[in-house]
Structures are given as structure tokens and as C-alpha cells.
N, C-alpha and C positions, 0 to 999 in steps of 0.2 A: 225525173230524179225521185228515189223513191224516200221517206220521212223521217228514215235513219240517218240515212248521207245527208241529207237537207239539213237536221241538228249537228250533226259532226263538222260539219263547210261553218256553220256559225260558230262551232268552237275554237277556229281556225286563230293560231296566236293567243289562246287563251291558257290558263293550267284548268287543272282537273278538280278542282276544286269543290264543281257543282255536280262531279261525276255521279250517275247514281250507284256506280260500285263502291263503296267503303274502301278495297284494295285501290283502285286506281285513285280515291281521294287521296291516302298514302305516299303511293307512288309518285304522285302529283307530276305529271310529265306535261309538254307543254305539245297541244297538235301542230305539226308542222304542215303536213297538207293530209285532205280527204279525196278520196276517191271512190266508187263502188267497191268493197273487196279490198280496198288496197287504202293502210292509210301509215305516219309518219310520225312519230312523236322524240322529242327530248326530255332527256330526266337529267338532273344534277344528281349525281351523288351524294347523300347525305351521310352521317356518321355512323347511322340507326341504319343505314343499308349495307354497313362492312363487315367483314370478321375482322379478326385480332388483328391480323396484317396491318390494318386499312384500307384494304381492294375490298371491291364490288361481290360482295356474297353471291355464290353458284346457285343458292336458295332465290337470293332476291332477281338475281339474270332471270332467273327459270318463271320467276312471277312477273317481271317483266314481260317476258315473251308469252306466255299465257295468259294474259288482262291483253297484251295489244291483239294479238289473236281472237280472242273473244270479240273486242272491239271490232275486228275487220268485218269477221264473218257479221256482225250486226249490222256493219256497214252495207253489207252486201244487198240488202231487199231481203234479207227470209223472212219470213213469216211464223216458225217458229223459234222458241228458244233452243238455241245448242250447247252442250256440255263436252268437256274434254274427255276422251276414254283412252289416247292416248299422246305423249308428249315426250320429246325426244331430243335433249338439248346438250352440245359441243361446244365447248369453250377451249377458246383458244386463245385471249387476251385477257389484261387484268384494266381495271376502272379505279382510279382516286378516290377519296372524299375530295371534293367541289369539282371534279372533271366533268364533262358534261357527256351525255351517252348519247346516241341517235338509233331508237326501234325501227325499223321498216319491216313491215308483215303484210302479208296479202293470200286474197285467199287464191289455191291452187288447184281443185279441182271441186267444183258442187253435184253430188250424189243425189241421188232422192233420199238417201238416208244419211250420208257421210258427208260431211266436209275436210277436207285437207287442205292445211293451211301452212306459211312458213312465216319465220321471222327473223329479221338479220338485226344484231347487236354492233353498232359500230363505234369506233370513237368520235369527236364531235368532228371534224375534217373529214371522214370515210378515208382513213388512211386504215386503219386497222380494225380490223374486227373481233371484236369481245366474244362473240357465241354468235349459232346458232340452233333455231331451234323448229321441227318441224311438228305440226298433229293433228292428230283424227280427232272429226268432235263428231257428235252425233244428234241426230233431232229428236228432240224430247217430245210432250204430245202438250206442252204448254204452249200457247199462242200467243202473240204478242200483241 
């Protein structure tokens, strides 16, 4: 197991509190499971994450699915850092304040230079799904 997935499996049940991203401390989503590539979090909706409506901002989905994405690919064993170059996201359902959301993203295919990754938005049951979002990220020459 490689020292990414290792830290993420000990997150398991926890929020993100101690995240070292400032957005996912934000987001504060809670890991539901880790895998290589592939991991699962919940977020409550909060008030600061809605427009006027009260639904779930297409801005905040889209940071959503972009932090848990980032997360996968970290998950995965790379060795360098990757950044998004690009990000692709459908929404098709709406999210409360205090309803609770469920990310599932994993990574889709690994490049020697690309990554492609996806991430599904659901409601907390997986009856419905809020968005998705798929993207390319690419290997920077920073090392982790």
C-alpha cells in the first residue's frame, strides 16, 4: 500500500479538518472509504455553500468534485503533483442546506503524463444524483 492510501484509510470516519488543502478544510467532508484511485466522502450542506435558492451552488459541486478528484489521483501512488487542465461538470439534481451529499471519484485512466479521472455527486441514499464531473489533470515536475 503505498503512504498516500495509507494516510487516507487512517482518515477513514473522520472530517477534513486536518486536511492539508485549506478548500477541502472548507468543504469539510467526512472519508467514507479509501482505496487506491478510488475514494468516497460526505459533505453536509451548509448555508455558505448555497445560492439565493438554498440549493447547492454549481460553483461549490464543481469544487466538490475537483478537491475529491485531486484527492483520488493522490491517492493513487503518484509520485508527482497533478493539477487540473481540464474539468467537465453536469448537474442534474439540486442539494439542501443540512442534506447531506455523497462524492464518489476515482481515478480512470493513468497516462505517463495525464490523468483522467471522474466523480459522481449523489444524494445521501444514492437515489439521485446531483452531478457529474469528469477531468484531465496533468503531471507537474514537482515531486512529492
Amino acid at each position: 500500500m503505498n503512504k498516500a492510501l495509507e494516510l487516507f484509510k487512517l482518515q477513514i470516519g473522520k472530517d477534513a479538518s486536518q486536511s492539508p488543502s485549506p478548500l477541502m478544510q472548507w468543504l469539510n467532508p467526512t472519508l467514507i472509504r479509501a482505496e487506491a484511485g478510488e475514494l468516497e466522502f460526505s459533505y453536509v450542506v451548509r448555508e455558505e455553500m448555497t445560492n439565493p435558492l438554498g440549493i447547492i451552488h454549481g460553483g461549490t459541486t464543481a469544487a466538490i468534485i475537483d478537491d475529491a478528484i485531486g484527492a483520488a489521483v493522490f491517492s493513487s501512488g503518484v509520485l508527482h503533483v497533478y493539477t487540473t487542465v481540464s474539468l467537465s461538470v453536469d448537474y442534474f439534481s439540486r442539494a439542501k442546506t443540512g442534506e447531506t451529499i455523497i462524492a464518489q471519484t476515482k481515478v480512470i485512466k493513468k497516462g505517463k503524463q495525464i490523468i483522467n479521472a471522474e466523480c459522481e455527486v449523489w444524494n445521501a441514499d444514492k437515489t439521485r444524483m446531483i452531478a457529474k464531473g469528469i477531468s484531465n489533470l496533468i503531471q507537474t515536475k514537482i515531486e512529492i
